[in-house]
N, C-alpha and C positions, 0 to 999 in steps of 0.2 A: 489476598493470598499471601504466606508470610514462609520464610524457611526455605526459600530456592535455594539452590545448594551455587555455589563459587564454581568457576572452570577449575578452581585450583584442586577445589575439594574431589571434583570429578576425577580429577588424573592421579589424586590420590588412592581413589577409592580404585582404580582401575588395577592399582600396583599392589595394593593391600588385600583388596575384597570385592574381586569383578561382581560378586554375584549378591552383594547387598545391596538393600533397597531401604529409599526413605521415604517416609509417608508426609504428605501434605495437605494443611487444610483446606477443604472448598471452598468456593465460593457461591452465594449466592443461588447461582444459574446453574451451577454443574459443577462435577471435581476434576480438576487437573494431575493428573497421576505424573508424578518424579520417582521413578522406582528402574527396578532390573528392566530388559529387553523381555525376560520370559509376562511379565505380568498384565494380565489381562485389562482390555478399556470398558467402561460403563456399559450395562448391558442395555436393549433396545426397551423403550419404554413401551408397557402395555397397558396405557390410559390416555385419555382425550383430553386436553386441558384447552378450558374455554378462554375462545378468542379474545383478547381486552380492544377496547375501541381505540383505532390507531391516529394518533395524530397526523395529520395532516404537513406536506413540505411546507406552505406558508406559514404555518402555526411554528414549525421547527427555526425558520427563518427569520420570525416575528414572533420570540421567544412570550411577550406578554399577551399572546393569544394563546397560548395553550391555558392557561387559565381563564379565563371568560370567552370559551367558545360563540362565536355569532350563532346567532339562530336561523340563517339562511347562508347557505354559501355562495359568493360568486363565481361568476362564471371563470374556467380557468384561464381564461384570456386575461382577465381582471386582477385574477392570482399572479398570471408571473408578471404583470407592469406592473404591479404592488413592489411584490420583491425583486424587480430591478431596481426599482428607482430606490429603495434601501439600499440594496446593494452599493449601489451608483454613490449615493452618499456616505456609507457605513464603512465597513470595514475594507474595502477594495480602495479607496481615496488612502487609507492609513498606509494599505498595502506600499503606495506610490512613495512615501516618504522613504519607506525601505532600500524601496528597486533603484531610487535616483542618489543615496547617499554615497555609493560609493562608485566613480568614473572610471575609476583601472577596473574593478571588477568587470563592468558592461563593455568595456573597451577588450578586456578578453575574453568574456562571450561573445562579442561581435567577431573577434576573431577566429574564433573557430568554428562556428558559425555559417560566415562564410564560405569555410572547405567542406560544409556538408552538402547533399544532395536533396531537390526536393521533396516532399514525398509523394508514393504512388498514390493514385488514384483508384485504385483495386477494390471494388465491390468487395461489401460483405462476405459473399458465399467466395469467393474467391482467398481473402485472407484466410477464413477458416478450414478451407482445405490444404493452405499451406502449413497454419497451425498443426493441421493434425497428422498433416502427411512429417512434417519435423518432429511432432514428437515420437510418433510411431517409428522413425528411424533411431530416433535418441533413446527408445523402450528396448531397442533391439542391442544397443549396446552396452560400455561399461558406465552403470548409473543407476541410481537408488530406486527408479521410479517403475511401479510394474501397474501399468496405464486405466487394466480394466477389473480393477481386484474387487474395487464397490461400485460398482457402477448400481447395481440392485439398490443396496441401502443409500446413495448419495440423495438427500432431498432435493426437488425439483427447484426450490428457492434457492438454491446455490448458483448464481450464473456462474462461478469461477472459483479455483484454490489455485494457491498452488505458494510458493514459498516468497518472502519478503526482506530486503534487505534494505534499511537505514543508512544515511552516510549525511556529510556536511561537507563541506569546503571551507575553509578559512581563507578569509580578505587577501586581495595582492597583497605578498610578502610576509604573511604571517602563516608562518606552517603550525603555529599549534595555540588554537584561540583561551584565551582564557575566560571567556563568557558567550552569551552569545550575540552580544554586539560587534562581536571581530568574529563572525560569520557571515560570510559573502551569499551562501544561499545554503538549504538544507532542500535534502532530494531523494527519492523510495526508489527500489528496483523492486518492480514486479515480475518472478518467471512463472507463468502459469503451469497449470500441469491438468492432464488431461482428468475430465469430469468426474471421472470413477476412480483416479488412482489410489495406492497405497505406495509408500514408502520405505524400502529398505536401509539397508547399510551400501556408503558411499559417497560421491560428490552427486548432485543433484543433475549433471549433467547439461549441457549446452543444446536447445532445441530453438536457436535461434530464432524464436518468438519473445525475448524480454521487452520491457519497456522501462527505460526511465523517465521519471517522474519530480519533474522542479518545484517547490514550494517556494518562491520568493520569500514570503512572511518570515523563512528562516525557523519559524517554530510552528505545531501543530494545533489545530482550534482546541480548545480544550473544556469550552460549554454552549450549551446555543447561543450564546451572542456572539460566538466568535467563528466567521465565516469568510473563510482563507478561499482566493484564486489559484489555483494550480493550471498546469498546463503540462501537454505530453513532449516534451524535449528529444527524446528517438523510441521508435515505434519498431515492433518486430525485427529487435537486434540482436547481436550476435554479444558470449561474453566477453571475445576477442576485442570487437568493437567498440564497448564498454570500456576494456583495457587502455586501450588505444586515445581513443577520442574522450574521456570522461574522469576516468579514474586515477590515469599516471599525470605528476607533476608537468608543467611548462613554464617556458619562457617566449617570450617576446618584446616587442623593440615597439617604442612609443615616441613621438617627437621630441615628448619634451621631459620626459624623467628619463630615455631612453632604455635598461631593459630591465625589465618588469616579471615578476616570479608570481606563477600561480601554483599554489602550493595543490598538493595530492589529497583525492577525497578520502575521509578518514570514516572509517566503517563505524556506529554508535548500537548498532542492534542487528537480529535477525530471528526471523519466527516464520510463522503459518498464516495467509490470508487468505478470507474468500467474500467476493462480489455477490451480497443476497439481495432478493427482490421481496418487497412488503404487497407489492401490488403498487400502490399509487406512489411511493419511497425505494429508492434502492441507494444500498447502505456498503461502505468496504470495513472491515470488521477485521482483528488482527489478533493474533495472542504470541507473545515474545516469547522466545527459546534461548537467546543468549543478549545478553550476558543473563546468568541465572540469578543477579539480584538486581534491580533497576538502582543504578548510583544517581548523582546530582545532573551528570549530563545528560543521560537520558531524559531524568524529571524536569528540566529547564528547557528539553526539547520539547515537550508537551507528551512523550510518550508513558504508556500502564504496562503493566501486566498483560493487560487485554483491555482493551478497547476499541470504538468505531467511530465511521463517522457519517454522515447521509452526503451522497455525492449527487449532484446536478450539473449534467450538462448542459453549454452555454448554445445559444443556436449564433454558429457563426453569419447567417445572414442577416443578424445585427449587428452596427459598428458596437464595438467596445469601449465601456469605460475608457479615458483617454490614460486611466494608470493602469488599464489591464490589457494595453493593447499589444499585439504580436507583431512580427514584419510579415510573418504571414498567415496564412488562415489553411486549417485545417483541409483537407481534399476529399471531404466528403462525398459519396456517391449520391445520386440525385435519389432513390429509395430513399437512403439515410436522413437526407433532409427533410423529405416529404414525411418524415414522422416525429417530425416538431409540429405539424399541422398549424405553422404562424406563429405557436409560441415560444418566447427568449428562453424557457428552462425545461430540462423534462428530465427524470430519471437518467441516470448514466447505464448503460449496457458494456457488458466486459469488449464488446465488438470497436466501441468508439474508441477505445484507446492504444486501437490497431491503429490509429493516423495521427504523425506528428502535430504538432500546434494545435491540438485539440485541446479548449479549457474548459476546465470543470473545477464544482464551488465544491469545498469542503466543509462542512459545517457540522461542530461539534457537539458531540450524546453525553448527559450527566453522567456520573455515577461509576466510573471505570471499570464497569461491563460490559458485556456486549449489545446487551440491550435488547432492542428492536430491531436490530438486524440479522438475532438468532431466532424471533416466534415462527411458528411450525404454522405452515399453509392448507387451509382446508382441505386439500386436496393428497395430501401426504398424511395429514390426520387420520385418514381414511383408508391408506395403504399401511398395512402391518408390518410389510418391509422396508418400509425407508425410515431409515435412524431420523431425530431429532436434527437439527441444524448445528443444535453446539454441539453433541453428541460426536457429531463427522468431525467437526473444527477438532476440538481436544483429541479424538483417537489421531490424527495427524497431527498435530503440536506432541503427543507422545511420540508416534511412529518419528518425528525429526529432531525430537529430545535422545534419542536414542541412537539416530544416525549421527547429530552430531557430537554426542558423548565420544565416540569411533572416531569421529575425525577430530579428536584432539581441542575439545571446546569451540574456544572463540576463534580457534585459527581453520574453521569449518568456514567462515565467509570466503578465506581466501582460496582453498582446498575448493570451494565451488565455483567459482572465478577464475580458477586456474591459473591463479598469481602466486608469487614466493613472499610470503609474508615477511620477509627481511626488508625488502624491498618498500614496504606501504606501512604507514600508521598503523598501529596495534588499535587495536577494537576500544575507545575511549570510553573512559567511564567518570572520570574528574577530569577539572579544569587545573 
């Protein structure tokens, strides 16, 4: 996709010519519309497009079996000790070289750390009525979000959308990295939004259900061989909390270099995500909205235009890799475990990463589409009203191209956040 337009261009166009529009080429899979608020998104498709045969998680994970499929498959008990024990050897051991290189950085993660709380133990159906009872109060007031506008057209394959925000941290004492080896950790904020919404004008509002999300690795997998540990670092939080505990710079006191600056997380991106189900695969899938041309820091991050990735969660009732281990373990409700049925990996559900310390593998889709984690589910094939999957993603990536056109570009991350951009690192695009 080529011709995003610059935050700069946007606030031009806003003082010269609100009402012009610029047209952009598609891609691939679908078109991504850059134009005025009044212009219409893809209309709903009226044909059946045949199924293609889906590869398999261990084929994703053991990138040289998707070419010479076996002729019998094992049992999936067999599947995931396979790809553990890759795991175990593979890219999770490299992971560790990362997580141990730098002492001040772990030394103030430990400390703050400490001052949080553990997490609840709250049943599924329990968090998801807290979900919905927060966002239905956040619907009610000043905020973009109006909760049940699609719920009709929304395809069943969507377990989740809802908006994404990018960030990094830079090493003790370095407030502004110049590669990404002077990156202490890179980390996503997910705010969900209820299944059917649509998007207006405004900040996206606070319905204190977000989650951030730690990538150690520092950078994002970027083909099947590359398969990143992540973990949920705070679970159904406020963006107050966020503020607070995450986002604003610190200091602390160390025995032996005594005091020690942890610089403030600096924003790199923000767009539209949604959590789809393949049936045997479930995939987080994303397409950026700002900055409106992907610079060198983005591309060094591992981040596209649009792309995914197939996500697997770990069954915490196996110890962990000893470089992907946490202080502590997820508080899964005994339901939630009983649906690993014994095995180490299974699909991610938007539910599991309602609880801290929860890990899950990232693992990288070619091509910088969206893939496989936008084909359309027999069972939506079949219903005339629900949009396509990329279909929903792109009319929301416009619907939030347009909100934050209004909110003054890149300073839309802070405007949602409810921070004074003066205050935080400007939305980085060079080193």
């Amino acid at each position: 996709m080529d011709g995003r337009r610059s935050s700069a261009r946007i606030a031009s166009q806003e003082k010269s010519s609100p009402t012009s529009s610029q047209s952009k080429s598609s891609p691939a899979a679908g078109s991504k519309r850059k134009g005025e608020a009044g212009s219409s998104p893809t209309a709903k498709r009226g044909r059946k497009s045949s199924k293609k045969e889906q590869i398999t998680l261990e084929e994703t994970v053991d990138p040289n079996k998707s070419e010479h499929k076996a002729t019998e498959e094992k049992p999936d008990e067999d599947m995931e000790e396979t790809k553990t024990e890759d795991i175990t050897n593979g890219k999770v051991n490299d992971q560790s070289k990362d997580e141990n290189d730098d002492e001040d950085t772990k030394e103030a993660d430990a400390a703050k750390s400490s001052d949080q709380p553990a997490p609840s133990g709250n049943s599924d159906a329990t968090s998801t009525d807290k979900q919905e009872s927060t966002s239905a109060d956040v619907a009610k007031s000043d905020t973009a979000v109006e909760p049940t506008e699609r719920e009709e057209e929304t395809p069943s394959s969507i377990l989740e959308k809802g908006i994404i925000y990018f960030f990094f941290r830079g090493r003790v004492g370095i407030d502004h990295p110049s590669d990404p080896t002077e990156i202490a950790r890179s980390y996503f904020v997910l705010r969900p939004l209820p299944h059917g919404a649509k998007l207006t004008d405004g900040p996206i509002g606070d319905a204190g259900n977000s989650r951030l999300l730690a990538l150690p690795k520092k950078v994002l997998p970027k083909s099947p061989r590359d398969r990143f540990m992540s973990f949920v670092e705070k679970a159904q939080t406020s963006f107050n909390d966020l503020k607070e505990s995450f986002l604003a710079p610190s200091d602390y006191e160390t025995k032996t270099a005594g005091t020690r600056h942890t610089p403030a997380a600096t924003p790199i991106a923000e767009g539209i995500y949604a959590i789809t189900s393949t049936g045997r695969e479930s995939h987080l899938a994303y397409i950026i909205t700002i900055p409106n041309e992907l610079s060198e820091v983005q591309t060094d991050i591992g981040l596209r235009e649009r792309g995914s990735f197939v996500v697997s969660l770990r069954n915490p009732q196996y110890e962990a890799p000893a470089a992907a281990q946490l202080p502590q373990k997820p508080d899964f409700p005994k339901d939630m475990l009983d649906e690993f049925r014994a095995l180490r990996w299974m699909p991610l559900q938007a539910k599991h990463l309602n609880f801290a310390n929860a890990q899950f593998l990232l693992i990288g889709e070619s091509g910088g589409q969206l893939g496989k984690a936008v084909e359309e589910q027999p069972e939506d094939q079949q219903d005339p009203t629900k949009e396509k999957p990329e279909e929903e993603l792109e009319k929301l990536e416009h619907e939030d191209e347009i909100r934050v056109k209004h909110l003054k570009g890149d300073d839309a991350v802070f405007a949602d956040l409810g921070l004074d951009a003066k205050d935080y690192p400007k939305l980085q695009t060079t080193w």
